[in-house]
N, C-alpha and C positions, 0 to 999 in steps of 0.2 A: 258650457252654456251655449244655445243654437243662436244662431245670429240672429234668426227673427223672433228669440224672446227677448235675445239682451236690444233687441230694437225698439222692441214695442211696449216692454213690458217695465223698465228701468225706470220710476220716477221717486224722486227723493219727499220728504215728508213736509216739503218745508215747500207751498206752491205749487206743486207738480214739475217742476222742471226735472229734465231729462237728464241722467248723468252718461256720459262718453264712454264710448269704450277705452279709449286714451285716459280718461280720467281711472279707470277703474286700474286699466295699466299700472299708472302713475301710483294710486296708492297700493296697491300690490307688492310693488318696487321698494315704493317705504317699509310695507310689513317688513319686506324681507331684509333690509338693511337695520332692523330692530331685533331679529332674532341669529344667539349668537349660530346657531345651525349651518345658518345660509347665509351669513353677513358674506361671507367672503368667495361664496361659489356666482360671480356675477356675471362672471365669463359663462357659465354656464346657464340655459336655460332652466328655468326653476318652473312647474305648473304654478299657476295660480290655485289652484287644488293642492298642492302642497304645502304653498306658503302659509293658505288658511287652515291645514291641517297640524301644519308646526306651530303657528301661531297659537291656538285653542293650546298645545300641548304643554307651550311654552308657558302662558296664562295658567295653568291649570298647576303645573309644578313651582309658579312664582306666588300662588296662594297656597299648597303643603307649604313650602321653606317659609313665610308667611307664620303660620299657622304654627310651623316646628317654634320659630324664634321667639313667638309670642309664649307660648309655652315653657319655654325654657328660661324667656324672662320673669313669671308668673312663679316658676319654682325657683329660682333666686333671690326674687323677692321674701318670699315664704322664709327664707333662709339667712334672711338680711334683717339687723336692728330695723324697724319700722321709723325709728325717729333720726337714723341718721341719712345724712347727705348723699349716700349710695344708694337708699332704698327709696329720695326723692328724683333720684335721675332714673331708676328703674321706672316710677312710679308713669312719668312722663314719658315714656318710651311707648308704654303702655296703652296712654292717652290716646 
């Protein structure tokens, strides 16, 4: 990002107020210490282009696996007495 957009052009949705380039740092930092990729490369420089690029990737395969489990709970149930105690905790998993 060029310095005089992220100067001029940064304002949050909430009042106009301007957010920092420190601030933007700062939550970057966090992505990164959320994704197991890059939790632990701290010592090293990480782009903030990457962070968001792992991030997105990150989000993207935590809704497949998401999506796998639901699935897999949905054919279990299928599979399951409907009136027992197994197919009410599946049921709720579900929910």
């Amino acid at each position: 990002m060029s310095s005089r957009r992220s100067r001029s052009s940064r304002q949050s949705s909430s009042g106009g107020s301007r957010i920092t380039d420190d601030q933007i740092n700062d939550l970057v930092s966090k992505l990164q210490q959320l994704l197991p990729e890059l939790r632990n490369r701290s010592s090293d420089k990480v782009s903030s282009a990457k962070v968001l690029q792992e991030t997105c990737n990150y989000i993207r395969n935590l809704h497949r696996e998401v999506d796998d489990l639901s699935e897999r709970l949905s054919e279990l149930l299928a599979t399951t007495d409907t009136s027992s105690a197994q197919a009410a905790i599946i049921r709720s998993l579900l929910m």
